[in-house]
C-alpha positions as CSV (number, residue, x, y, z in Angstrom):
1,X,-97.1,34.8,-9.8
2,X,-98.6,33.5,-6.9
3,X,-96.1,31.8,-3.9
4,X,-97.3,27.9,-3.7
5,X,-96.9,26.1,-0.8
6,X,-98.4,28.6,1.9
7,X,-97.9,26.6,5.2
8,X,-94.9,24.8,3.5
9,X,-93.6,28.5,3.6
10,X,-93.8,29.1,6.7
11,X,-90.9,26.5,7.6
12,X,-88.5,28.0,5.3
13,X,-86.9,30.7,7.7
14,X,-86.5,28.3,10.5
15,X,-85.1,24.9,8.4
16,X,-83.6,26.8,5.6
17,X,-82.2,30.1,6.7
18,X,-81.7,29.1,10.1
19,X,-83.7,32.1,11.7
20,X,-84.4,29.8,15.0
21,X,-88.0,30.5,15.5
22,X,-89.2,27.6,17.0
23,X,-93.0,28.7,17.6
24,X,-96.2,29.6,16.6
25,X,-97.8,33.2,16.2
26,X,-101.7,33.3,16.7
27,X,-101.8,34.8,12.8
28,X,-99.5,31.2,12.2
29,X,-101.8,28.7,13.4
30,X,-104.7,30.4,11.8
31,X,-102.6,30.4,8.5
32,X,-102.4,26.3,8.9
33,X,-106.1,25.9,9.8
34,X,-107.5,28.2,7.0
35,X,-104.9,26.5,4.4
36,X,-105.8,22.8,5.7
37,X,-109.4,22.1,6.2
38,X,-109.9,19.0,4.8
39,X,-112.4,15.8,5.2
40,X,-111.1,12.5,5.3
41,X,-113.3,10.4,3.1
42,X,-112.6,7.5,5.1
43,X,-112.9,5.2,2.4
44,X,-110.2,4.0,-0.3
45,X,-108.1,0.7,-0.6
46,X,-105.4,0.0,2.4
47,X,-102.3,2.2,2.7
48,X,-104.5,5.0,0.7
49,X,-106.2,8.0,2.5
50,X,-108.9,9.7,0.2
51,X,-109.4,12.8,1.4
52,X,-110.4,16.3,-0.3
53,X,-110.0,19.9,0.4
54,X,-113.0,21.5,2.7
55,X,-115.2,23.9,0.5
56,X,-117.1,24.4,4.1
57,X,-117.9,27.6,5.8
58,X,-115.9,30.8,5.2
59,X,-113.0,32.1,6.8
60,X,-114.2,33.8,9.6
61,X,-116.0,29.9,10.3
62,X,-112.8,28.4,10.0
63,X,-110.8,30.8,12.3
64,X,-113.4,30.5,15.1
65,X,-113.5,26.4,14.8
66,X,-109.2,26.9,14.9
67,X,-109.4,28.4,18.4
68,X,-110.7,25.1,19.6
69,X,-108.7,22.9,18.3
70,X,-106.8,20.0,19.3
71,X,-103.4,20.1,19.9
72,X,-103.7,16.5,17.9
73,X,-106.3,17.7,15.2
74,X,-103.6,20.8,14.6
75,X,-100.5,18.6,14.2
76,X,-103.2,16.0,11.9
77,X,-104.2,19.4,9.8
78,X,-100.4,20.6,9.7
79,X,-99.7,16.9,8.6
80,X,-102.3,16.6,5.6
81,X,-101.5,20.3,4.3
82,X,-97.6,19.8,4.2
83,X,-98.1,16.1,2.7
84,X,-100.9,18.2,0.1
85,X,-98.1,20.7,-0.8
86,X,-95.7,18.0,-1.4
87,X,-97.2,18.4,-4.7
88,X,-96.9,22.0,-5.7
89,X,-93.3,22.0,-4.0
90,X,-91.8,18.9,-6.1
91,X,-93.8,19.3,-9.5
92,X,-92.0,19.9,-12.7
93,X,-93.4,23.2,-13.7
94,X,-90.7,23.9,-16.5
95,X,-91.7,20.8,-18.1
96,X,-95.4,21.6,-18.4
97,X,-94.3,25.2,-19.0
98,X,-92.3,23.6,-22.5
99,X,-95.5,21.4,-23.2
100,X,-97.3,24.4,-23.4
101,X,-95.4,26.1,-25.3
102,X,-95.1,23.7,-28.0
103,X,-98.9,23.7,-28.3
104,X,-99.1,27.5,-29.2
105,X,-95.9,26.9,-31.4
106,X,-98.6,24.4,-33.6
107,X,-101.4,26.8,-32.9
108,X,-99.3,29.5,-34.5
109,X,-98.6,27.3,-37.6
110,X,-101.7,25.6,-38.0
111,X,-104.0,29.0,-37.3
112,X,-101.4,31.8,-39.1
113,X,-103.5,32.2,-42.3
114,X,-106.7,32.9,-40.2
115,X,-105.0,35.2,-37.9
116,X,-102.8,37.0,-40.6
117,X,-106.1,37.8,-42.2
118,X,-107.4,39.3,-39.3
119,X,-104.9,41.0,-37.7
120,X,-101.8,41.6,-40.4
121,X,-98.5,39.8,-40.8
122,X,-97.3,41.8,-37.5
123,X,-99.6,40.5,-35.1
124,X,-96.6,38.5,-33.3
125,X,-93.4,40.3,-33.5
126,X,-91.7,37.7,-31.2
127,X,-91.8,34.1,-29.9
128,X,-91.9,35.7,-26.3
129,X,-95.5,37.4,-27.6
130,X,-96.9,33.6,-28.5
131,X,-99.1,33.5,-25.0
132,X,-101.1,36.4,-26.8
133,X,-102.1,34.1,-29.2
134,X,-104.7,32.6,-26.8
135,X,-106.2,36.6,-26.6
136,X,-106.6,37.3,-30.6
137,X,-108.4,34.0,-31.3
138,X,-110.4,34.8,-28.4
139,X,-110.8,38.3,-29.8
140,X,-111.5,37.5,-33.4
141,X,-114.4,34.9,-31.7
142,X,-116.2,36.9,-29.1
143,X,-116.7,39.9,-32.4
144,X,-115.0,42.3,-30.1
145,X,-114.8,46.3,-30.8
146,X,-113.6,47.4,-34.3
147,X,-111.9,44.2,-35.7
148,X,-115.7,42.4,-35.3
149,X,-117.4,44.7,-37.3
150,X,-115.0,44.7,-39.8
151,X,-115.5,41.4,-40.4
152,X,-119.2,41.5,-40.7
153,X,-118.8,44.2,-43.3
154,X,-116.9,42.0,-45.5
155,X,-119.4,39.0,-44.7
156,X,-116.2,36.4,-44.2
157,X,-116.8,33.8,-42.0
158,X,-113.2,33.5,-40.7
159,X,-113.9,33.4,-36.7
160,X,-115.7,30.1,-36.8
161,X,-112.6,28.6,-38.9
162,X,-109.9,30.2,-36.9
163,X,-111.7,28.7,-33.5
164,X,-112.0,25.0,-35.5
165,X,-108.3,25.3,-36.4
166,X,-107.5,26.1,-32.7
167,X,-109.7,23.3,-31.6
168,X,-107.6,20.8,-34.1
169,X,-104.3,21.5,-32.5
170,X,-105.6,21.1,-28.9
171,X,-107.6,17.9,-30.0
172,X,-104.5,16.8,-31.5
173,X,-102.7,17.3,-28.3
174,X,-104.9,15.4,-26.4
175,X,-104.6,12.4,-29.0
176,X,-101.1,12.2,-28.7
177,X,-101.1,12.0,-24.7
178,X,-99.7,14.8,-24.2
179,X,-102.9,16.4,-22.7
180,X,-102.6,13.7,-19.7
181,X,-99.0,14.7,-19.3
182,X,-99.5,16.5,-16.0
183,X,-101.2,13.3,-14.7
184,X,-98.6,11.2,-15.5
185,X,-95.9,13.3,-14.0
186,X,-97.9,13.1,-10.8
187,X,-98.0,9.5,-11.6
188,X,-94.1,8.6,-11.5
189,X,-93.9,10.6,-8.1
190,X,-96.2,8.1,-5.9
191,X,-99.7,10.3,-6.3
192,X,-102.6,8.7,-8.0
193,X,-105.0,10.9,-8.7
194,X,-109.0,9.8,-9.8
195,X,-111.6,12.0,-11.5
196,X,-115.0,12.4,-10.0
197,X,-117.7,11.8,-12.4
198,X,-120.3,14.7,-12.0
């Protein structure tokens, strides 16, 4: 797993363990510029800032912009990546950790014939073994190795109807809202959040 929250982070020692720093490094402030390049749209209904996460210019771009900053444009970037954090800090990951469970708990029941076909009644020994699910439809799919030409030897058509009975359960997830769960989550905590059409 990955630590979220990188400039966030960087506060913890000082506010939470009381380690007293009270500055900067140069390898710091390069940390908060390279984390929190963003562009203020500039547009968006009153009391809203729109603003999105720079894709410009590589790191090496962004460290030499960060040694001629603004003491104002720092504390501006510090501000929009802490209040961008918020986010990954507050959210309810056990919550969309149980959603998705449940939804390889029905793909398990709704795909077990298929996948008991293809890979005998041992193919998940354990609950804890249900994210491999995801890696033998995949596998039985993309024809891979030994299983695929087994399969082709016997002329079944299996793959296709394993794949359609995986699609069911995550169309059926999406019917019943649960898809737009992470959404509404972000909802109830003040962020609203609009998709760009491409």
């Amino acid at each position: 797993m990955k630590p979220i929250a990188n400039v966030s982070q960087m506060f913890v020692d000082r506010y939470c363990n009381g380690s007293g720093q009270t500055g900067f490094t140069e390898t710091d402030l390069g940390r908060i510029l390279a984390q929190g390049m963003w562009d203020n749209d500039k547009k968006g209904e009153e009391g809203f800032i729109s603003m999105s996460r720079s894709r410009k210019g590589t790191a090496k771009k962004r460290w030499e912009h960060s040694r001629q900053v603004t003491a104002a444009e720092l504390l501006e970037t510090l501000r929009n990546t802490i209040q961008s954090e918020a986010v990954e800090m507050s959210f309810d990951y056990l919550m969309l950790h149980r959603v998705c469970w449940g939804m390889l708990r029905f793909a398990k029941e709704a795909c077990d014939a298929h996948l008991r076909k293809l890979f005998g009644f041992g193919y998940l020994e354990k609950e804890s073994q249900l994210p491999f699910l995801v890696g033998y439809i995949f596998m039985a799919v993309m024809n891979t190795d030994r299983l695929g030409k087994q399969i082709v030897e016997k002329g079944e058509a299996v793959k296709s109807n394993l794949l359609m009975c995986a699609a069911e359960v995550v169309e059926d997830m999406i019917d019943t809202k649960s898809g737009s769960i992470v959404h509404k989550k972000l909802a109830t905590q003040g962020f609203q959040i609009e998709f760009e059409e491409d």
